[in-house]
N, C-alpha and C positions, 0 to 999 in steps of 0.2 A: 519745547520739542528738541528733541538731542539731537543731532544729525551730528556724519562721520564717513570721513571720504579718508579712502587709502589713496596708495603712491608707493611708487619704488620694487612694480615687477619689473619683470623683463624677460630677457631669454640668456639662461649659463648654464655652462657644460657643466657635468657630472662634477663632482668634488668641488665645487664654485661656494660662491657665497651671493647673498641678497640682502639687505636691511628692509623690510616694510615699514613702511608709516602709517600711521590713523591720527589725522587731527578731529578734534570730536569737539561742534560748538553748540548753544544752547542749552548747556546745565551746567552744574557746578560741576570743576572737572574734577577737583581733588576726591570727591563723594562718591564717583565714580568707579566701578567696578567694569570694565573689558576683557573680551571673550576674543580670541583669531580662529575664524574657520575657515576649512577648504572644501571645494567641492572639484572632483576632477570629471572628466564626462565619462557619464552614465552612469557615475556614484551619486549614490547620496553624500548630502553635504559631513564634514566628520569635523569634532573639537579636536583644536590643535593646541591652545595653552590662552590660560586667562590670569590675570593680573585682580588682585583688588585693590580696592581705596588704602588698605593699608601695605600695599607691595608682597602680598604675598602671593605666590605664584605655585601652575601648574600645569602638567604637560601630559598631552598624549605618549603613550610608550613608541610609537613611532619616532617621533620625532626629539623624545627624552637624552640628552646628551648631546643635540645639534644644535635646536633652537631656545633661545633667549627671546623671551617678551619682557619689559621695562617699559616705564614711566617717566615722562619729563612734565612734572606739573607747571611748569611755569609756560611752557610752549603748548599746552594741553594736546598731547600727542601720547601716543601708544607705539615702540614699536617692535617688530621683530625679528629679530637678527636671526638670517637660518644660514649655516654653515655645512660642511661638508652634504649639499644636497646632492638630490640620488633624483633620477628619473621619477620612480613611483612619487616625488613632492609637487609632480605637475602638476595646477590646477589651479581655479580661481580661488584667492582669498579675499577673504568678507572678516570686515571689525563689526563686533557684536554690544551694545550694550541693552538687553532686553527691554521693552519689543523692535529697539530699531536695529536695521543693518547698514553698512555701506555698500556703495554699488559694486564693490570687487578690484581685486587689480590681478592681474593673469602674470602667473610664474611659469616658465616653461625650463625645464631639466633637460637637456640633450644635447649630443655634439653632434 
């Protein structure tokens, strides 16, 4: 059973920066293909950018030219670097690898 717990929201002004984590235990990690999504309230949840087993990657047009998701297979971690963030990035994010989720870690954007 794969389980996967994030780390590393918080609360940063506009034009800030975040790194998220996903360490993901119980499967093979390198086989592994991961999904980051967000849900802000009263949205439905939205894909934000997924990684596969072989590092190739891809991004919501939102967030295309801010955020970086990457791979450390030896620390079996996921994670995502979001840069120049904007208010509209508030929300919880969830690491994805089909059918499981993590329980979320909460970004908040504002000064």
């Amino acid at each position: 059973q794969v389980q996967l717990v994030e780390s590393g929201g918080g609360l940063v002004q506009p034009g800030g920066s975040l790194r998220l984590s996903c360490v993901i235990t119980g499967g093979t990690f390198r086989l592994l293909g991961v999904d980051w999504y967000r849900q802000a309230p009263g949205k439905v949840r939205e894909f934000v950018a997924m990684i596969s087993s072989g590092n190739r990657t891809g991004y919501a047009d939102s967030v295309k030219g801010r955020f970086t998701i990457s791979r450390d297979n030896a620390k079996k971690t996921v994670y995502l670097q979001m840069n120049k963030l904007k208010p509209e990035d508030t929300a919880v994010y969830y690491c994805y690898n089909g059918p499981n989720w993590g329980p979320g870690t909460q970004v908040t954007v504002s000064s």
